[in-house]
Each structure stands twice: as structure tokens, then as C-alpha cells.
ZADOKOL-378339 format. One line per 10 residues: number of its first residue (from 1); their letters; for each residue z, x, y of C-alpha. Coordinates in pm, whole numbers, plus 50000, padded with zeros to 5 digits. Layout:
// residues N
NUM) A) Z/X/Y | ...
***
This chain:
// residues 147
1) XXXXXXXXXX) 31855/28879/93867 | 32029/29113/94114 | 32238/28890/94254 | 32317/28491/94272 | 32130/28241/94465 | 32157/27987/94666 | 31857/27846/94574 | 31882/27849/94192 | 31838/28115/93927 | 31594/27938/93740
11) XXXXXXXXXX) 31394/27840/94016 | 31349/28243/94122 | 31240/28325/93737 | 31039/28041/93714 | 30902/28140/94027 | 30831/28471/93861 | 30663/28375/93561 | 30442/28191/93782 | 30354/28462/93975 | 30302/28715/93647
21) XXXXXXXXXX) 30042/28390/93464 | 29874/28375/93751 | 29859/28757/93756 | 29767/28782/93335 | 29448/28642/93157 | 29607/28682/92833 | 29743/28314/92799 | 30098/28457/92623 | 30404/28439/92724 | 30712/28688/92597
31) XXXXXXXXXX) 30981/28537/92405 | 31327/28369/92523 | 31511/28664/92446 | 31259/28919/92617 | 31232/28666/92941 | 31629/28654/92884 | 31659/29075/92936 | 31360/29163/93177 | 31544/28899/93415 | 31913/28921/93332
41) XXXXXXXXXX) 31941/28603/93256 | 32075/28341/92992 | 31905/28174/92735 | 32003/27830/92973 | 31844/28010/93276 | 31514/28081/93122 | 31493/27745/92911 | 31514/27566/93295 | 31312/27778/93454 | 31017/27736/93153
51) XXXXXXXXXX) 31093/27363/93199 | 31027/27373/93552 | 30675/27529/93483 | 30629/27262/93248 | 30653/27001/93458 | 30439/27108/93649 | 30144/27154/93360 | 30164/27521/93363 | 30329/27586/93037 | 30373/27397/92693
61) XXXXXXXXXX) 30637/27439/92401 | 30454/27489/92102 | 30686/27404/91812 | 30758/27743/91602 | 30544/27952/91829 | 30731/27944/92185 | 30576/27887/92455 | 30201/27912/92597 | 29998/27890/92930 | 29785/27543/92994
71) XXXXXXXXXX) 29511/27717/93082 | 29216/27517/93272 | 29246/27136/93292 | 29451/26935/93510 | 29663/27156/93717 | 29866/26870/93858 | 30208/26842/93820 | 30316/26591/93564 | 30530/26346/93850 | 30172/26353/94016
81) XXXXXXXXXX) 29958/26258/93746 | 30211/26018/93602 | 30194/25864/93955 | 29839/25875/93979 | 29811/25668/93643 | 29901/25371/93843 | 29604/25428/94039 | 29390/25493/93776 | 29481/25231/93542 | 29430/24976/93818
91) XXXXXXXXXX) 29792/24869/93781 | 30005/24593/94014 | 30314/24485/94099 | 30479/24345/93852 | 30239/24497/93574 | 30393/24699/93296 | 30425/25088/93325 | 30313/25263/92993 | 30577/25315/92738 | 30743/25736/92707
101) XXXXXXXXXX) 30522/25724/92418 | 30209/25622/92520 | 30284/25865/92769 | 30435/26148/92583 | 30054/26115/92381 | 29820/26124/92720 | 29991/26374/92925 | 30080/26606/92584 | 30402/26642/92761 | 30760/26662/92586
111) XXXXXXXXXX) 30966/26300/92588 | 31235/26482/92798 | 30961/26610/93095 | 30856/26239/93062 | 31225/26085/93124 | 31288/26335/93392 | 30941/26200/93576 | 31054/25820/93484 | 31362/25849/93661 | 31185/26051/93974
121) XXXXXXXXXX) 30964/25739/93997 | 31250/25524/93934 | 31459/25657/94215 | 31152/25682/94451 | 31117/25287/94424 | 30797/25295/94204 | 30896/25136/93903 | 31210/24876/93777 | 31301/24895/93410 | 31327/24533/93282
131) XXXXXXXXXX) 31582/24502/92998 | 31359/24380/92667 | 30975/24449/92894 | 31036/24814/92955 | 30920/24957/93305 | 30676/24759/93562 | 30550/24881/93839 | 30797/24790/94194 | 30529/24931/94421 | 30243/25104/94467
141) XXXXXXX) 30219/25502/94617 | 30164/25512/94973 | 29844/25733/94869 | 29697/25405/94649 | 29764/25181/94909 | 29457/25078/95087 | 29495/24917/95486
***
């Protein structure tokens, strides 16, 4: 990157790997260390920014391969479709919120991109962790509530 910004590193190369899979058929992406040079970058930079993408369902980490494009499917982000469950599962108040697990297995998402979405709902109000129950839903999205 030319120079610093205020905005965040990671969020401009992420915002550039983005652009070039939306841009490329070919499903690949080029290693840490070749993201790491065409960019300018460190290893930390580019790990964010391909964390960021995955998040958002665009990307996956594929254990002793790297990383590869999600390529049709759900192109939600993973804080909307873990939201949505709630939704979609017909959950209340007060009902319990599927374990990281259960959720790591349905979304195919990593435990950390899980945790990270937990504690977005979490601070938003939408679930309570109970010590010994796990997490229950505190309230329902605005877009699942019905007048």
C-alpha cells in the first residue's frame, strides 16, 4: 500500500481482493506471501483482510491448501445469516441460541468467524450467555419482528 490509512490497511486489500474475485472466474486465490508483496503488506495485514472476506462468505480457509472463493450459494454475510437463523428456526425469547459448534457445522465457517459474530450479536442486544445453558436469545431483529 502506498501510504497509511485512516481507514485500515486490511480493509483497502480486502477491499481489493474483492474487487479482483469479482473480476476472475478462476475461483483461486494467490498465496499469503504473493498477496503479502503485490500489496506491500504483512503477513498480519493480509490474514485480516482474508478474514474480513470471510465473514462475509466470500472466501474459506482450506486447511493445507490456502484459501479459496465461495463461489455461488449464500452470498450473505455470516452476522446476517447467523441473525437470520433466529428467524428461521422459529426461535423466542428466552429460547436457546445454537451452540459455536452446531454452528461452526451449518454455516462451514471457522470457530473464530463464529465468536467474532457471537459477540456482534451479543453487543447488539440479541442474545445473553447464561452461565451452564449457553446463549438464548434476548430479542428478536427488528427485521423478524412482526407489528
Amino acid at each position: 500500500m502506498p501510504q497509511a490509512s485512516p481507514r485500515g490497511t486490511y480493509l483497502q486489500v480486502s477491499e481489493a481482493l474483492r474487487q479482483q474475485i469479482e473480476a476472475d472466474d478462476t475461483g483461486a486465490l494467490p498465496s499469503e506471501a504473493a498477496l503479502m508483496n503485490a500489496h506491500g503488506v504483512s503477513r498480519n495485514t493480509v490474514r485480516r483482510a482474508l478474514k474480513a472476506l470471510e465473514a462475509e462468505g466470500m472466501v474459506q480457509s482450506a486447511p493445507g491448501i490456502g484459501w479459496r472463493v465461495v463461489r455461488g450459494g449464500d452470498r450473505r454475510s455470516l452476522a446476517e445469516r447467523m441473525t437470520d437463523l433466529i428467524a428461521e428456526d422459529s426461535l423466542s425469547v428466552g429460547d436457546a441460541y445454537p451452540s459455536e459448534a452446531k454452528l461452526c457445522e451449518r454455516f462451514g465457517a471457522s470457530r473464530t468467524a463464529v465468536r467474532r459474530v457471537l459477540a456482534q450479536m451479543e453487543g447488539n442486544g440479541l442474545l445473553a450467555t447464561v452461565h451452564g445453558k449457553g446463549r438464548t436469545v434476548r430479542a428478536l431483529p427488528t427485521s423478524t419482528v412482526r407489528p
